[in-house]
VEXDREN-2710 file (C-alpha; in Angstrom, 1 decimal):
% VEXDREN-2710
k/r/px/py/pz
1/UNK/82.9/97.7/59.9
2/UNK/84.5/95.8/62.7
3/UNK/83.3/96.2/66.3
4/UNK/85.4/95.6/69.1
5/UNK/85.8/96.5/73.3
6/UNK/89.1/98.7/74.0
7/UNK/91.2/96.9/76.5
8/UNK/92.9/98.8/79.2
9/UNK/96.3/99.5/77.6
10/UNK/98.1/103.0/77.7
11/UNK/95.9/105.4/76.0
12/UNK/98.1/108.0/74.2
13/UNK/96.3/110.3/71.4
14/UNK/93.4/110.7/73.5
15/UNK/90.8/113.7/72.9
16/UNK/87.2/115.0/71.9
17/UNK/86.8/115.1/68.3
18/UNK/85.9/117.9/66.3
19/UNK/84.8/117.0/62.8
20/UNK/83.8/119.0/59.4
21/UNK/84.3/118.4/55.9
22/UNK/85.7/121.3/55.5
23/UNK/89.2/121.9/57.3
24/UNK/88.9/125.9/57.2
25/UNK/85.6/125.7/58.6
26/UNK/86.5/123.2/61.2
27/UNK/89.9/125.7/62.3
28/UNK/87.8/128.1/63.5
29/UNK/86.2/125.9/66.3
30/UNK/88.9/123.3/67.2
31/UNK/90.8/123.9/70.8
32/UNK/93.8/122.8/71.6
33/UNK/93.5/119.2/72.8
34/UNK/91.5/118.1/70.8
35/UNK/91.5/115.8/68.0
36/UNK/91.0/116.8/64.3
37/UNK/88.6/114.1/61.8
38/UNK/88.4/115.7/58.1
39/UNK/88.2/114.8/54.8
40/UNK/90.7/116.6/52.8
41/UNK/92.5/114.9/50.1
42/UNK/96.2/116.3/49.6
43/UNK/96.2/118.2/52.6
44/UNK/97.9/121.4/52.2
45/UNK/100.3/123.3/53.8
46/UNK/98.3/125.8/55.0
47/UNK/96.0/123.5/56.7
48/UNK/98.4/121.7/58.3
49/UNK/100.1/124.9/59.7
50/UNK/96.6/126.3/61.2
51/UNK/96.6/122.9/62.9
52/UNK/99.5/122.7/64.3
53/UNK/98.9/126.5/65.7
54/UNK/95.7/125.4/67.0
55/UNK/97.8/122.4/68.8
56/UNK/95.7/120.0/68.0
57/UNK/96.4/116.4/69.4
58/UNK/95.9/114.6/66.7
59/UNK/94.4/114.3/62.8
60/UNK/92.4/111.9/61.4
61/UNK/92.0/111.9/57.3
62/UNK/89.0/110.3/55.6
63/UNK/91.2/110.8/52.7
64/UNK/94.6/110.3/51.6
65/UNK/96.9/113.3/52.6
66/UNK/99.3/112.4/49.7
67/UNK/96.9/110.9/46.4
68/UNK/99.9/110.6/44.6
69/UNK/98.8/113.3/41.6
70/UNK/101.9/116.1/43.1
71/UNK/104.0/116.6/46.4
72/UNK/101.4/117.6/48.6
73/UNK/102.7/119.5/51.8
74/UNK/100.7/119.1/54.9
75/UNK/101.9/115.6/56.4
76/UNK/105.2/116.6/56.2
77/UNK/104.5/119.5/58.1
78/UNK/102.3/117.5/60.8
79/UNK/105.2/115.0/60.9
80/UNK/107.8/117.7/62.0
81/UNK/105.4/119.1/64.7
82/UNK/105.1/115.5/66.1
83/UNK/100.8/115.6/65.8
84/UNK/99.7/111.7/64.7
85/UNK/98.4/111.4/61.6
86/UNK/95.9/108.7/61.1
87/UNK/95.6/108.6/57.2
88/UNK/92.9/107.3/54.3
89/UNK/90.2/105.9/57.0
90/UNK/87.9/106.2/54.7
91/UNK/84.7/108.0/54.2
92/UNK/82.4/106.6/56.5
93/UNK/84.8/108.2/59.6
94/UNK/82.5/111.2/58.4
95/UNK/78.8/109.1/60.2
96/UNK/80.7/107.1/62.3
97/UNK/82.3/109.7/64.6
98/UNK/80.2/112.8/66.0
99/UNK/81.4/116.2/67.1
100/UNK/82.8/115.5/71.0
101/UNK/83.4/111.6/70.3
102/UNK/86.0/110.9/72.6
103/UNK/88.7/109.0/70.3
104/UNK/91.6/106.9/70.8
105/UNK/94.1/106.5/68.7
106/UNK/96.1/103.2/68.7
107/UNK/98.6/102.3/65.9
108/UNK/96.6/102.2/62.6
109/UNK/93.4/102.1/64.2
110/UNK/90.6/104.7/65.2
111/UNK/88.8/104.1/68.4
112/UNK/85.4/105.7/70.0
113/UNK/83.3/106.0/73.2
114/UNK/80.4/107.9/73.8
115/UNK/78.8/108.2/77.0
116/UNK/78.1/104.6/78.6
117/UNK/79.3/103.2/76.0
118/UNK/82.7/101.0/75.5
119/UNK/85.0/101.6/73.3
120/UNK/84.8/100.3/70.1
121/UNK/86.9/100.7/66.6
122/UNK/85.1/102.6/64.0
123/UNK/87.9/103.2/61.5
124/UNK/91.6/101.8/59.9
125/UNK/93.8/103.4/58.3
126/UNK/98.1/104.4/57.9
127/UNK/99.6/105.8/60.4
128/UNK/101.4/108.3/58.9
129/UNK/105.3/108.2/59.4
130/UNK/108.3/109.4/57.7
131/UNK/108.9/105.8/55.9
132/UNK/105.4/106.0/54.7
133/UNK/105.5/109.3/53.9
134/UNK/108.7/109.1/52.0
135/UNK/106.9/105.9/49.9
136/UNK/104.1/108.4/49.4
137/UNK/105.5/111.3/48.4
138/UNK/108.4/109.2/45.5
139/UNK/104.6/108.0/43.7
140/UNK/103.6/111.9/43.9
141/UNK/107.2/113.8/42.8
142/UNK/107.2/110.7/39.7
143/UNK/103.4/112.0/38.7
144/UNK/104.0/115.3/38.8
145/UNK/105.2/115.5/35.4
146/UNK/102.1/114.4/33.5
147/UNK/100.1/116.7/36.6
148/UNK/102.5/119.5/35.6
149/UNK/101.6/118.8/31.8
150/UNK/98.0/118.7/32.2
151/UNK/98.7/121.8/34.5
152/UNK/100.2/124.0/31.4
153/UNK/97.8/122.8/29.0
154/UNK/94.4/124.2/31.1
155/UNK/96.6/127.5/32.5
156/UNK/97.6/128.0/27.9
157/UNK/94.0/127.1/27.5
158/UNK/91.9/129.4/30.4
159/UNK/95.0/132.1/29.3
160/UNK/93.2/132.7/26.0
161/UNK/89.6/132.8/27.2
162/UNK/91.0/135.2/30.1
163/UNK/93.0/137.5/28.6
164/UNK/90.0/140.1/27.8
165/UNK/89.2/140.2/31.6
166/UNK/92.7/141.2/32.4
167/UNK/93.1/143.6/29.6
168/UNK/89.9/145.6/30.4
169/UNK/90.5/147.9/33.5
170/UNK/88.3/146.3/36.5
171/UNK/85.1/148.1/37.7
172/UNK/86.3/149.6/40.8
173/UNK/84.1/151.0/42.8
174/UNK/84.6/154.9/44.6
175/UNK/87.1/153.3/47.4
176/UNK/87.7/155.7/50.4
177/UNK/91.4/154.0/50.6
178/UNK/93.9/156.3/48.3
179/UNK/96.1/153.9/46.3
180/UNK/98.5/156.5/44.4
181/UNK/101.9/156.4/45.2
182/UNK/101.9/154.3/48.1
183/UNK/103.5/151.1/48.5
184/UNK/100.9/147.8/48.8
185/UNK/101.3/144.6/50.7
186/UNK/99.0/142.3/50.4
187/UNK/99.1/139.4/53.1
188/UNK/97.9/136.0/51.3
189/UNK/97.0/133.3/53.2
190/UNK/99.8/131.1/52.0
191/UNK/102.2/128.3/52.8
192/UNK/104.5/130.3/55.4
193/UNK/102.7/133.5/55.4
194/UNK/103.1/133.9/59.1
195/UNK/106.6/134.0/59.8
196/UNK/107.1/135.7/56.1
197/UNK/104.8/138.8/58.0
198/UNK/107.0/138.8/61.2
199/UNK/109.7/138.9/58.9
200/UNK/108.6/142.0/57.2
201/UNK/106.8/143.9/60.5
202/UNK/110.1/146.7/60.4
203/UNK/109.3/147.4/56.8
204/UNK/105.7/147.9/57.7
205/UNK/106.3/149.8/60.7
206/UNK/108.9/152.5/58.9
207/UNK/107.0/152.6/55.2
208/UNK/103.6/152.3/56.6
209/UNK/102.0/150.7/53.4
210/UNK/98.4/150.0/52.5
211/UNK/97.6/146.7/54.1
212/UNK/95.1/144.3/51.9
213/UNK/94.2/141.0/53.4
214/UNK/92.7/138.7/51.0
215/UNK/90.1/136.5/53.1
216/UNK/92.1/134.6/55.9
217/UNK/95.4/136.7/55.4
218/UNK/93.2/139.5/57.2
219/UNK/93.2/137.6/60.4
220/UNK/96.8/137.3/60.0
221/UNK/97.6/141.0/59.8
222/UNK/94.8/141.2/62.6
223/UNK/96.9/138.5/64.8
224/UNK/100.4/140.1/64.3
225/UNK/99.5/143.7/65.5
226/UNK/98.3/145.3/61.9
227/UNK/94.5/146.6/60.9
228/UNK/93.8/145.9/57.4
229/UNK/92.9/149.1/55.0
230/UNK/91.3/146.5/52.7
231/UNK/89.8/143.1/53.3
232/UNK/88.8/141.2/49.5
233/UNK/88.0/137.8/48.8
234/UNK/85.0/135.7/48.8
235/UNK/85.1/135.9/52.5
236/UNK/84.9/132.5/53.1
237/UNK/87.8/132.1/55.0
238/UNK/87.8/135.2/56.9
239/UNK/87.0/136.0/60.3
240/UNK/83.5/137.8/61.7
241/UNK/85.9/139.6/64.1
242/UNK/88.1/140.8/61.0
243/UNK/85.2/141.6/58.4
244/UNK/84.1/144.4/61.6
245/UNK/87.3/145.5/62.4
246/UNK/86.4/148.3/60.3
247/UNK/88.8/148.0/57.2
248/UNK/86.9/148.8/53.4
249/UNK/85.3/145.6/52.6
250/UNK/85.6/144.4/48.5
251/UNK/83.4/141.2/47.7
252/UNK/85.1/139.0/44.9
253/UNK/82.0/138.1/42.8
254/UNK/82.0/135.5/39.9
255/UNK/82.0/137.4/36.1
256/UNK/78.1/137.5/36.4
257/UNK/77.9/139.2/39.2
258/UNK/77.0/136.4/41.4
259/UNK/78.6/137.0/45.1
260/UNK/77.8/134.4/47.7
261/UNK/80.2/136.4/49.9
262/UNK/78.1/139.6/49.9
263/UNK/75.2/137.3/52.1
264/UNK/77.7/136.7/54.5
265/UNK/78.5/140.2/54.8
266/UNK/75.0/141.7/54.9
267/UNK/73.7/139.5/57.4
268/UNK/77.0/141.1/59.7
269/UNK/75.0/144.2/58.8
270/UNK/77.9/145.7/56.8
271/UNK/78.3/146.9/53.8
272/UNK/80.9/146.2/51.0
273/UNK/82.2/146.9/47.8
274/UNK/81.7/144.5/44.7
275/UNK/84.0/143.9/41.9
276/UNK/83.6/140.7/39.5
277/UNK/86.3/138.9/38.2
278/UNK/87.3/135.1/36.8
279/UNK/90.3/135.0/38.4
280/UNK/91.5/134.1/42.1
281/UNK/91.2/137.2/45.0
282/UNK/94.6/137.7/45.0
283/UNK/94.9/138.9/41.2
284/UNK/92.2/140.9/41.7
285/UNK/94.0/142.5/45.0
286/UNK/97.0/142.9/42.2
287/UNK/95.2/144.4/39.6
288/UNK/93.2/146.7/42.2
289/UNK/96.7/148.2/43.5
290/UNK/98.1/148.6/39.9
291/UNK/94.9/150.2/38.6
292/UNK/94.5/152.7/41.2
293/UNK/98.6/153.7/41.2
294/UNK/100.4/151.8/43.4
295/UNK/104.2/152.4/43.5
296/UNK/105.1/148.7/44.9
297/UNK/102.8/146.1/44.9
298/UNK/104.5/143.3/47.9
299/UNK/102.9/139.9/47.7
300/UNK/102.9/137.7/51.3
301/UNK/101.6/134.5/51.0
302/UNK/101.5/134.5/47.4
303/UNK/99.9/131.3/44.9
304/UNK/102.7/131.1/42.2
305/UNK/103.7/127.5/41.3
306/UNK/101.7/124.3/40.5
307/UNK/102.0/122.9/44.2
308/UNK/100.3/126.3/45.1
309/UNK/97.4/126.1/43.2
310/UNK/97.0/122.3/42.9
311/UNK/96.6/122.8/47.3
312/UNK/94.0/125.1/46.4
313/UNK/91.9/123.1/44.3
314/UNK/92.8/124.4/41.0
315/UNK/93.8/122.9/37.5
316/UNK/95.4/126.0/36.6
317/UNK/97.1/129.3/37.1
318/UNK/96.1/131.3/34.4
319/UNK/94.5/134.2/35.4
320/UNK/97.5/134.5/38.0
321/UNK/99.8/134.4/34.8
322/UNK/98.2/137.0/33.4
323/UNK/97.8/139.3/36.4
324/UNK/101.6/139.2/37.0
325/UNK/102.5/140.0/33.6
326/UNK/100.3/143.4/33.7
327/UNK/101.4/144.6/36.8
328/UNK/105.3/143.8/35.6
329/UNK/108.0/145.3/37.8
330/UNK/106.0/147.0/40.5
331/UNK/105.7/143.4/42.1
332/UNK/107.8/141.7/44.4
333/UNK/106.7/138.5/45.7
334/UNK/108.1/138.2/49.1
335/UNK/107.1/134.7/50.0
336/UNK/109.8/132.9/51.3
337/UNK/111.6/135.8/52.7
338/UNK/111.8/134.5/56.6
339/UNK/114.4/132.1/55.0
340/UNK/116.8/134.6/53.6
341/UNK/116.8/136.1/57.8
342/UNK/116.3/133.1/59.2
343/UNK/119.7/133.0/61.2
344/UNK/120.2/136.7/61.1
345/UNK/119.5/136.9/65.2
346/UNK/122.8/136.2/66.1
347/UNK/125.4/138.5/63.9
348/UNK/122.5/141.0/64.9
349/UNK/122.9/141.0/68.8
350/UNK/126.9/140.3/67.9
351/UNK/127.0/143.6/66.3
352/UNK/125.1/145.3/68.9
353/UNK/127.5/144.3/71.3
354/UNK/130.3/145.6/69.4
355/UNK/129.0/148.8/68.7
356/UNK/128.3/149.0/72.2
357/UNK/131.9/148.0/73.4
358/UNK/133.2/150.8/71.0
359/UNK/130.9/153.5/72.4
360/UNK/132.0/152.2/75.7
361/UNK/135.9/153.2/74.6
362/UNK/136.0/157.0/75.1
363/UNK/133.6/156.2/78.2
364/UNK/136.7/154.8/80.2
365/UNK/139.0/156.9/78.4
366/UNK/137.7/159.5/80.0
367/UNK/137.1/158.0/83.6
368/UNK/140.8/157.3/83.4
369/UNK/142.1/161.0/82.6
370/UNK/139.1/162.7/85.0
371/UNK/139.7/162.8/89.1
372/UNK/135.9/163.5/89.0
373/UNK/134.9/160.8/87.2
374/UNK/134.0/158.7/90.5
375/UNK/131.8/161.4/91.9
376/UNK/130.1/161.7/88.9
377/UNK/129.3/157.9/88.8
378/UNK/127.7/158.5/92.4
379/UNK/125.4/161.1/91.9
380/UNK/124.2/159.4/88.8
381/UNK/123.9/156.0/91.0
382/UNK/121.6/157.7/93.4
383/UNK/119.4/159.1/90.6
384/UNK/119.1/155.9/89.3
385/UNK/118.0/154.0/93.0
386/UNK/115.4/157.0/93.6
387/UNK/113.5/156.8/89.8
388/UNK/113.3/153.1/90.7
389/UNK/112.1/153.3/94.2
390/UNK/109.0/155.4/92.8
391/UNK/108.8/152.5/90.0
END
């Protein structure tokens, strides 16, 4: 590694580093500020939006944030927010810097003082911007088609080894939440899932539906106003705050039985429900709803493409496959949905208005034809200046 004193230029992209392997472990703790060093190869979309929320100044990547193998989504996402991203430093970023470094970031290079010490470069790497990204991301969408073949051939192959688990009802426990006849959402968290939720808050406000946050997505609910009925996953991802905000917990244990997320709950000193599965947490939140008679099962956040699960990790989708194809019609996957409103704001208030200038019509009509219209008008007017002098 090559050593050298920082001279006394401008120094933009300045912050304390916060560091962890793990990019939904290190969320938690960040402030804003502050800069981001992880090692997260093909950095997802739903990384990169917790990062930008947290306003992070700046990420540095031990690993490349497009490999190439598919369209990863997260430096895109970075680049529109306008946070620098230093990419593919390289591994040893992970010894090198130390939780409240101060770093520098200057062009492609990676910078670091500690306290009465100089600064010194610890790291190189690509600064990400749109030329390189655009390089990056033509090498990814041309691999994508042998990805998307090896894709089919392990969700064909998992589909047959599967298929018993999804045809058997689940064990589900004696839940106190009642299931028949309501409709379901269940808040995923997923590329977009935010906005998709503030999208959907009137529909949850007028059909009150039984809210099921799989592990992160019940910080989400949490954060837009809403109290989870349900909280199910692995709990890895979710909150201490929202594992005691009293909702039915449900731990997603491995076919064995084996439930590392049950620890985490017990030590909280709550107690939790168990149901194993091979699948991901959000089938099982699917096949949970359709076994115990939901009317409408609405998915928020939702893992249904290759890009989906290839961000999570996984070489396949089949027990996903297989989940949607039981539960059939009473799904509708609303992921997405804050597109189809997107621009709806304005013919909404446009409307108002002309409702109200037609309400407004018989109003003057009748101000016109009435001699006491102007009295009335002044009694009301000295209503209105004595409620507001209390105020």
């Amino acid at each position: 590694m090559f050593y050298r004193p920082l001279s006394s230029r401008k120094r933009i992209f300045h912050g304390k580093a916060v560091v962890d392997g793990k990019t939904k472990r290190l969320i938690h703790r960040i402030r804003p500020g502050e800069i981001a060093v992880i090692d997260h190869v093909d950095l997802d979309g739903v990384a990169a939006e917790a990062l930008i929320k947290k306003k992070v100044h700046a990420v540095v990547n031990a690993a490349a944030s497009i490999s190439g193998k598919y369209p990863a989504r997260g430096a895109e996402l970075l680049l529109q927010a306008g946070i620098p991203l230093l990419d593919a430093v390289g591994p040893t970023v992970m010894e090198l810097v130390e939780e409240k470094d101060w770093l520098y970031l200057h062009s492609n290079r990676l910078y670091r003082r500690r306290k009465g010490e100089a600064w010194i470069q610890v790291a190189t790497g690509y600064r990400m911007t749109w030329e390189y990204w655009e390089e990056r991301m033509a090498e990814a969408t041309h691999n994508l088609h042998s990805t998307l073949s090896s894709f089919v051939d392990n969700t064909l192959q998992y589909a047959q080894r599967e298929r018993v688990f999804v045809n058997r009802p689940l064990p589900v426990p004696a839940l106190f939440t009642p299931f028949r006849n309501r409709d379901v959402l269940i808040a995923v968290r997923g590329g977009g899932h935010e906005q998709d939720l503030k999208t959907l808050r009137s529909f949850i406000k007028e059909k009150e539906p039984i809210l099921i946050g799989v592990d992160g997505g019940a910080d989400t609910l949490l954060q837009e106003g809403f109290s989870p009925h349900i909280i199910l996953g692995d709990m890895d991802s979710v909150t201490d705050q929202a594992l005691a905000s009293g909702a039915e917990l449900v731990v997603h244990a491995y076919p064995d039985g084996t439930a590392p997320g049950l620890h985490r709950v017990e030590q909280l000193g709550l107690a939790a429900h168990l149901i194993p599965f091979p699948g991901t947490s959000e089938d099982v939140a699917m096949l949970l709803a359709y076994q115990e008679g939901a009317r409408r099962i609405i998915m928020l956040g939702s893992h249904s493409n290759v890009v989906d699960f290839m961000e999570k990790g996984r070489k396949g989708m089949a027990s996903t496959m297989l989940a949607r194809m039981k539960v059939g019609e009473k799904l509708v996957d609303a992921k997405g949905v804050t597109h189809l409103y997107r621009n709806s704001d304005s013919p909404r208030v446009r409307d108002v208005l002309l409702l109200g200038s037609a309400a407004l019509t018989p109003v003057i009509a009748f101000a016109i034809v009435n001699p006491h219209f102007d009295h009335i008008v002044r009694i009301l007017w000295l209503n209105v200046k004595t409620i507001f002098s209390w105020a």
